[in-house]
NUMARDO-288298 format. One record per residue (C-alpha): x, z, y; residue number from 0; residue in one letter. Coordinates in nm, 2 decimals. Layout:
% NUMARDO-288298
r X X&Z Z&Y Y&resi NUM&resn A
...
//
This chain:
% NUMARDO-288298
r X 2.24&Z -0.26&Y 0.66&resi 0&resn X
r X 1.91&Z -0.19&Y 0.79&resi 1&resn X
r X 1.77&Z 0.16&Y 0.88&resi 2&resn X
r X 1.40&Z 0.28&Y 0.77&resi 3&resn X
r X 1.20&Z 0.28&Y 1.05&resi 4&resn X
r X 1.01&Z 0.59&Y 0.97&resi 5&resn X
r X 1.31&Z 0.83&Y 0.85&resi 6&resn X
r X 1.65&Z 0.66&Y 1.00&resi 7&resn X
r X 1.80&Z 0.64&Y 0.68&resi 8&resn X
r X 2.04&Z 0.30&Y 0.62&resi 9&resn X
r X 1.88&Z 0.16&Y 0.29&resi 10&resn X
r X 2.01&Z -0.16&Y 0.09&resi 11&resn X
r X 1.66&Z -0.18&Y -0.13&resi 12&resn X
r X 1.31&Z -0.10&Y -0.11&resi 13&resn X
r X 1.06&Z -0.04&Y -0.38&resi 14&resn X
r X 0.79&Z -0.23&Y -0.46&resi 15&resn X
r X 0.43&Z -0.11&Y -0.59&resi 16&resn X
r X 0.14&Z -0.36&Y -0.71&resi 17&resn X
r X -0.19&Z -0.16&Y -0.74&resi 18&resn X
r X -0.44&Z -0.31&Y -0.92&resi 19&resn X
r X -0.78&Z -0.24&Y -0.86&resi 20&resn X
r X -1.00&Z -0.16&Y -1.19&resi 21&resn X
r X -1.31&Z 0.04&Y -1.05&resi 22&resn X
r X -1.45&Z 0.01&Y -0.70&resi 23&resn X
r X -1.78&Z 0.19&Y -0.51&resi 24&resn X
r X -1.92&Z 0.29&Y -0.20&resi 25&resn X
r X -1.96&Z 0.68&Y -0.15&resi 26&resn X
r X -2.22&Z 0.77&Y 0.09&resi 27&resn X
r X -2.49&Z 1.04&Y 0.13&resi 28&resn X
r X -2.87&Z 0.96&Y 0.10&resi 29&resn X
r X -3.08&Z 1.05&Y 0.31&resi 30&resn X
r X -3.17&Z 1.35&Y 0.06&resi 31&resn X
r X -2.86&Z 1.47&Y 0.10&resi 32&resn X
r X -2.73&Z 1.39&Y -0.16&resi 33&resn X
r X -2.41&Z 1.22&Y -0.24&resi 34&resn X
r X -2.42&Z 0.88&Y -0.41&resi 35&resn X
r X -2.18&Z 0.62&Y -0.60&resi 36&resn X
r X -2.27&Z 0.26&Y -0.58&resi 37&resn X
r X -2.01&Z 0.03&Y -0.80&resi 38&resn X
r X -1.89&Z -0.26&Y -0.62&resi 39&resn X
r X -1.77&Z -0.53&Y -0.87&resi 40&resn X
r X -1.73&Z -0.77&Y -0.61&resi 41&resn X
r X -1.36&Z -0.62&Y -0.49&resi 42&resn X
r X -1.26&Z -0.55&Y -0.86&resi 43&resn X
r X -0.93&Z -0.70&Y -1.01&resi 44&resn X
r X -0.77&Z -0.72&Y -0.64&resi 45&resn X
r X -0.39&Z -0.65&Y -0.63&resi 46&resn X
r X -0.23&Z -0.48&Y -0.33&resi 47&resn X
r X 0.13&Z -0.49&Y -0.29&resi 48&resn X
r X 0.33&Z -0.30&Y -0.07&resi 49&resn X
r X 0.69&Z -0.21&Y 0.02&resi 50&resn X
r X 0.83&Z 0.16&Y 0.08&resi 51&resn X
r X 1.16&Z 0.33&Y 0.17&resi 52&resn X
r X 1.33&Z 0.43&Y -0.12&resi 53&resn X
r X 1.44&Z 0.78&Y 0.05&resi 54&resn X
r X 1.13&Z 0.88&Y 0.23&resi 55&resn X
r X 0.89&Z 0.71&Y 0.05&resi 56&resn X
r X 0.67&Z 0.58&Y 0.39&resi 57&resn X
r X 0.50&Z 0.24&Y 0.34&resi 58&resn X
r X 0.68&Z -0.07&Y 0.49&resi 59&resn X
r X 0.55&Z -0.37&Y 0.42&resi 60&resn X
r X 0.27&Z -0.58&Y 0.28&resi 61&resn X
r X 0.44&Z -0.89&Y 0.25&resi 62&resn X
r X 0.71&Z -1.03&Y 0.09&resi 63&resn X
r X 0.86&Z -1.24&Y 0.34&resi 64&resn X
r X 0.88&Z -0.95&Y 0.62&resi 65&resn X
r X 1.04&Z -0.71&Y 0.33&resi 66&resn X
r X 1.29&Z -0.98&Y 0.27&resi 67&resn X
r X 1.35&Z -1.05&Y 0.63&resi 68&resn X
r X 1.44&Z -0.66&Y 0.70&resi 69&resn X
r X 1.69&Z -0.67&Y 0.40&resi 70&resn X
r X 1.86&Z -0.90&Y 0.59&resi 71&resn X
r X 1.87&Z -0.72&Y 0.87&resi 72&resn X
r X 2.23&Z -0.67&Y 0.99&resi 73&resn X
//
């Protein structure tokens, strides 16, 4: 059984999170000043995936083939 890299722990799982993007800008201040939010539609309805240690929560993996090949870890 593999241990977490982050927290030692041996772990038989992990848990899996898909974010979806819905709403996406650029903060940045003017040169007024003042602070501005620009939407970017371009990066909306982008998934991101990612792999964490169920005990201490720390983020693994992105991908599916290295989660699966640490699972098999002896």
């Amino acid at each position: 059984m593999p241990a977490c890299p982050a927290c030692g722990t041996h772990i038989d799982s992990l848990d899996c999170y898909i974010l979806d993007t819905s709403e996406t800008y650029v903060l940045y201040v003017d040169g007024y000043g003042r602070v501005v939010k620009q939407y970017d539609d371009s990066l909306e309805g982008i998934s991101i995936r990612f792999y964490r240690c169920p005990e201490c929560k720390n983020p693994l993996f992105t991908e599916y083939e290295d989660a699966v090949n640490f699972l098999k870890e002896l």
